[in-house]
matplotlib code that plots the C-alpha trace (Angstrom):
import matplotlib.pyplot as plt

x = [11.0, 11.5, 14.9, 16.4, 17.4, 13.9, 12.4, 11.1, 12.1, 9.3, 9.5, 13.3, 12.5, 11.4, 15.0, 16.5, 16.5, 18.0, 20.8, 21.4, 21.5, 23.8, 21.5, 20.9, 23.1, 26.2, 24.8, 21.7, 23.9, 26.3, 23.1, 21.0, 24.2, 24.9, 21.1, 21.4, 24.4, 22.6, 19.4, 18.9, 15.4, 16.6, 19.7, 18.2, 15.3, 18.2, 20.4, 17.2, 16.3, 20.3, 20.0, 16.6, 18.4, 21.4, 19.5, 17.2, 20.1, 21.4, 18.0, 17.8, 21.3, 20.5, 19.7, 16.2, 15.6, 15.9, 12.2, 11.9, 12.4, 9.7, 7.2, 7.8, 7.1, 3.9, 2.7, 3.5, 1.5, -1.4, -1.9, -2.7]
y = [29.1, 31.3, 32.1, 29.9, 32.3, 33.9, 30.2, 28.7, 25.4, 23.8, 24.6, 23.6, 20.0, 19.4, 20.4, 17.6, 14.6, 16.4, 17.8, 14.4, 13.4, 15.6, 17.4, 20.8, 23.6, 24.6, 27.8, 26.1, 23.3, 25.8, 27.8, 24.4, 23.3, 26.8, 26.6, 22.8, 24.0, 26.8, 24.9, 22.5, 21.3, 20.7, 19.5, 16.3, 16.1, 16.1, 12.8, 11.0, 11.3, 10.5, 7.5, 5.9, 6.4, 4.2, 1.4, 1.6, 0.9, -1.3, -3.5, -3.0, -5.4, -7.8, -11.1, -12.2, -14.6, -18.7, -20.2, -22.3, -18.9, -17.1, -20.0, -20.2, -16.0, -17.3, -20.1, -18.5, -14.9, -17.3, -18.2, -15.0]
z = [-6.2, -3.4, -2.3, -0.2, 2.7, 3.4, 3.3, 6.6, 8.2, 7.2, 3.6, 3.2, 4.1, 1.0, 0.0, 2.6, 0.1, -3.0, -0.7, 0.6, -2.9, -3.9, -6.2, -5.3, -6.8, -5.1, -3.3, -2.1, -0.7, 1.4, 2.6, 3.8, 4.8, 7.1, 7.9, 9.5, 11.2, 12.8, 13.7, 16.4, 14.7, 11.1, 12.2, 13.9, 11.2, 8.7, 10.9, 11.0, 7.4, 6.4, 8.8, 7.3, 3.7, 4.9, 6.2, 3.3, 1.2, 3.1, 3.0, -0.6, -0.4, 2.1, 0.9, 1.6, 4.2, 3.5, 2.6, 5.5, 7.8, 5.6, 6.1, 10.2, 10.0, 7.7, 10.0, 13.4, 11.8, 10.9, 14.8, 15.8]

ax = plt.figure().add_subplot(projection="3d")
ax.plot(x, y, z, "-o")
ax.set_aspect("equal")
plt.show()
């Protein structure tokens, strides 16, 4: 894998999710960490991805709707 500092933007996305998991190595957390902290672009790429996680998880622990709400979605879907 190429080193971490030379690598562009684009190519430390694929980094984004292991860093937000926690599973990147030490170093490459403190240098994606110092990167986001230096640029505007990742930075924001890296909130949004961090926010869609959360609410993901957060679906994943909802309860699903009662019956009688997924048949009104079914029926009222069916009319258009």
């Amino acid at each position: 894998m190429k080193k971490l500092e030379t690598m562009s933007c684009r190519r430390r996305l694929g980094l984004l999710l292991d860093y937000l998991d926690k599973e990147l190595p030490a170093p490459q957390r403190k240098l994606l960490a110092r990167h986001r902290a230096s640029c505007r672009s990742c930075a924001s790429l890296l909130k949004t991805v961090e926010h869609t996680v959360k609410t993901l998880k957060a679906l994943k622990q909802a309860s699903p709707p009662p019956a009688s709400a997924r048949r009104a979605l079914a029926a009222a879907l069916r009319l258009l």
